[in-house]
C-alpha positions in Angstrom: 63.9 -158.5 -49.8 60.7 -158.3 -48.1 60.9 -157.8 -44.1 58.5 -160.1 -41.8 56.3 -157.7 -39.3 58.1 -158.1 -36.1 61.3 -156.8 -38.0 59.1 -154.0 -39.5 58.3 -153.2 -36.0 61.9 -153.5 -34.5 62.8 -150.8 -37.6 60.5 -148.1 -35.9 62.2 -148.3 -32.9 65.9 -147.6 -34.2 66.6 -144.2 -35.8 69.1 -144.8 -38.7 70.7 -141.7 -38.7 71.5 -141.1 -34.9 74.8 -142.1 -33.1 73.2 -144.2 -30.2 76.2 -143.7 -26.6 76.9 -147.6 -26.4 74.9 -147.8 -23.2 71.5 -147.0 -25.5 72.6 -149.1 -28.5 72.4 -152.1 -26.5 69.3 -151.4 -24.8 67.8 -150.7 -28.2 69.1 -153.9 -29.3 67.7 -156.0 -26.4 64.1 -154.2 -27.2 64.8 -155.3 -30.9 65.5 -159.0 -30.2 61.9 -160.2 -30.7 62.1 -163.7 -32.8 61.4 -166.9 -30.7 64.9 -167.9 -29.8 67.7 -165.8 -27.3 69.3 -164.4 -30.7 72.7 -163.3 -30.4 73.5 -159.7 -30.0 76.7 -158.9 -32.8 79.4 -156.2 -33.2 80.4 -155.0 -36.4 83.5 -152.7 -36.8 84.9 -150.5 -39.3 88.6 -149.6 -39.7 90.2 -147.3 -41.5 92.9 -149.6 -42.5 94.3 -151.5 -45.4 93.7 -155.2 -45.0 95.8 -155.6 -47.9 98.8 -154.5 -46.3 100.6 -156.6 -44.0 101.3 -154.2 -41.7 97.7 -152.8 -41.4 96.3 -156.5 -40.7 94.1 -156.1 -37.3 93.5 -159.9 -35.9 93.8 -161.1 -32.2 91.4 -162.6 -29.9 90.1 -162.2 -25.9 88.3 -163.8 -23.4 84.6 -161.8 -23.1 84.2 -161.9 -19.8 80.6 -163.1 -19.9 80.8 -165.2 -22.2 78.9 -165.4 -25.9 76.2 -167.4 -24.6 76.7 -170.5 -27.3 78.6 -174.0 -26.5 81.5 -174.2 -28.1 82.9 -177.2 -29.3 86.5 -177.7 -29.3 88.9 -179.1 -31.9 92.5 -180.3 -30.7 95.4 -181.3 -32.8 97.8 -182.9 -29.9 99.9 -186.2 -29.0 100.5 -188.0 -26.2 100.1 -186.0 -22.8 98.6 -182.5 -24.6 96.3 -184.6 -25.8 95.4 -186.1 -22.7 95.3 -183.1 -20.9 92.9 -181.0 -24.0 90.5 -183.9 -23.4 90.7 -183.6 -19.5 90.2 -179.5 -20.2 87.0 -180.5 -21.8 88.0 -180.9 -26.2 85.2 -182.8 -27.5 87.5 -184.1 -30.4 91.0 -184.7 -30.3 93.4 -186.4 -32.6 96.3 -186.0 -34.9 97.2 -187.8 -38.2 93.8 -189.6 -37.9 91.9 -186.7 -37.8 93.1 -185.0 -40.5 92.4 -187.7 -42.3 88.6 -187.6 -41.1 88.5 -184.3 -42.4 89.8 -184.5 -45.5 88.3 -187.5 -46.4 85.0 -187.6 -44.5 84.5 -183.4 -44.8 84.5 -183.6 -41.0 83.3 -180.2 -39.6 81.5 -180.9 -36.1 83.5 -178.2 -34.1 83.5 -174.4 -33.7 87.4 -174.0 -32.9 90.5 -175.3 -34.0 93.7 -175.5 -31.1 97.4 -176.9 -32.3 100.0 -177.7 -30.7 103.0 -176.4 -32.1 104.5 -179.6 -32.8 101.1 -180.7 -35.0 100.9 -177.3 -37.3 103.3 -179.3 -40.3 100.0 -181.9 -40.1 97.6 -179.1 -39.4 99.5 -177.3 -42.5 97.7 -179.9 -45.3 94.2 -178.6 -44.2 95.3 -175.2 -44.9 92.8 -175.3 -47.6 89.9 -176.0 -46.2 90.0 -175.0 -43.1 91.3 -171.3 -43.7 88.1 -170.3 -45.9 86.2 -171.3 -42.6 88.0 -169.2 -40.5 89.3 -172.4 -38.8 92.8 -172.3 -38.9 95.2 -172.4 -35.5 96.9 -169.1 -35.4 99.6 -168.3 -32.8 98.4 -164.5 -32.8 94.7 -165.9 -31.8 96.3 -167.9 -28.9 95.1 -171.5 -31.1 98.7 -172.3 -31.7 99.9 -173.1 -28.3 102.1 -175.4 -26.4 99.9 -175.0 -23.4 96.5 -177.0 -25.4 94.4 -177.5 -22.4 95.0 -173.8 -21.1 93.5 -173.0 -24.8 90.1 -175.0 -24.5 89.5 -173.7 -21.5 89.4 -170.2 -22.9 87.6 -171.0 -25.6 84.8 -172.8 -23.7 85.0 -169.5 -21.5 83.7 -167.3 -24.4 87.4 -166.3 -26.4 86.6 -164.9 -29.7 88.5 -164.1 -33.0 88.4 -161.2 -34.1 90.1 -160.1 -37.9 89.5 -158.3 -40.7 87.3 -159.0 -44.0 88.3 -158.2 -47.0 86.2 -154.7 -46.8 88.2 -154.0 -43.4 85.3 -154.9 -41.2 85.2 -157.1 -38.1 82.3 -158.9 -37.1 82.2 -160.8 -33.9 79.4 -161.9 -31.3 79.4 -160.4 -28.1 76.4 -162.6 -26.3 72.5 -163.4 -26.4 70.3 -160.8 -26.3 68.8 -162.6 -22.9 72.2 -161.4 -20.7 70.7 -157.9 -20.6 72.5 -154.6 -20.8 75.1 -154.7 -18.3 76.7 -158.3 -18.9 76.3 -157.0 -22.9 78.2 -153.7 -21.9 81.3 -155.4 -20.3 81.6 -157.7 -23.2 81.8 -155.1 -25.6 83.9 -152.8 -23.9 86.1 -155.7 -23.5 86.1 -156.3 -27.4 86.3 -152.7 -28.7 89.1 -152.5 -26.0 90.9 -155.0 -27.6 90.7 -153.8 -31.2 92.2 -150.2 -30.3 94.9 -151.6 -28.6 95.5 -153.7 -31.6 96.0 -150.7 -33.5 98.7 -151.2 -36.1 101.0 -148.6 -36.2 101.6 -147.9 -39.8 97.5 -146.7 -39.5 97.0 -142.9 -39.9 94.0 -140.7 -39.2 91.1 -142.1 -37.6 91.0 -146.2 -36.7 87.5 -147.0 -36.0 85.5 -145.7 -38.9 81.8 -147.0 -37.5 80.6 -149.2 -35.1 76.9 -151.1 -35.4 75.4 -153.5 -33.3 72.2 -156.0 -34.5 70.6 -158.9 -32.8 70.7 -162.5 -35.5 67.1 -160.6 -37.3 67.1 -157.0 -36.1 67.7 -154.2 -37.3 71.6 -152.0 -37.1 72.1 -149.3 -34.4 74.9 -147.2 -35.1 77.2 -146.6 -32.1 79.1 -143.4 -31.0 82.3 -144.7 -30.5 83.6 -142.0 -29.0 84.5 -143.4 -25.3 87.4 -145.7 -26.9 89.1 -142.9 -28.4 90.0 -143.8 -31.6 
């Protein structure tokens, strides 16, 4: 794959085979960011764990507390007063029986997050199928599977991220635009790598995080010492 020229150029700046202190990664990524949209700075985090094994699975989700810089629109499945109160919190689309319908039938995707109510997850259970290959479905570990519906928009519209586990035991999760600058960058991803290490499962042995890079959308990867989170 041939690299364009201001990628070329962002490469010089980055040496592959140091472990940049957090502070400098970022600051390297910011200098890196040079398309013509605020491209979003992201994380991506290796673990020495077993995804396969249920009791290795690393998946949770906090509030970053800057933000990720990107609107979020919000999905509720609710009845009745949670639904009224989602919409009130600011849920562009809210629905039940209807909406499931809309997405089944329609392939009705206009949303970013997906919020249950408890009551709704035996209706929410039929889109299993397409909405878990999106990384869509309301999990009660990720807070999206909640009696307390408008609580949950809020958040999200706050800047809450998932994070999980791929199949090659690697999280990947935004942690703002490149145009917040280093220090509202910094507190986001301390807040986020905080998070994952005291997610650590305990059936994990030896060391947890394995590597840590962070890349603007078309830059280049800075490796990270990830030494500060102990782990």
């Amino acid at each position: 794959m041939k690299h364009g020229k201001k990628y070329s150029e962002s490469v010089k700046l980055v040496d592959k085979t140091a472990l940049y202190e957090a502070e400098q990664a970022i600051d390297l990524c910011i200098k890196t960011a040079k398309a013509k949209f605020d491209e979003t700075v992201e994380i991506h985090v290796r673990l020495g764990v077993d995804s396969r094994h249920a009791d290795q699975q690393v998946r949770g989700a906090v509030v970053l507390p800057n933000g990720t810089g990107k609107k979020v629109r919000v999905c509720v499945f609710a009845k009745g007063d949670l639904a009224k109160a989602a919409e009130a919190a600011g849920a562009e689309i809210v629905g039940a029986e209807d909406l499931v319908t809309k997405i089944q039938t329609e392939n009705f995707f206009d949303f970013d997050v997906v919020i249950a109510s408890p009551d709704m997850m035996g209706l929410v259970g039929r889109l299993g199928k397409v909405l878990g290959p999106k990384g869509l479905m309301p999990n009660p570990k990720a807070g999206t599977v909640t009696p307390d519906v408008a609580k949950a928009v809020t958040e999200a519209k706050a800047g809450k991220i998932e994070y999980r586990l791929d199949k090659t035991n690697i999280i990947h999760c935004p942690i703002g635009k490149a145009s917040f600058g280093q220090d509202k960058l910094m507190e986001n991803l301390d807040t986020l790598m905080g998070a994952i290490v005291k997610a650590r499962p305990a059936a994990v042995k030896g060391q947890y995080i394995k590597s840590c890079t962070v890349a603007t959308t078309m830059g280049p990867g800075i490796r990270v010492n990830t030494a500060k989170y102990g782990a």
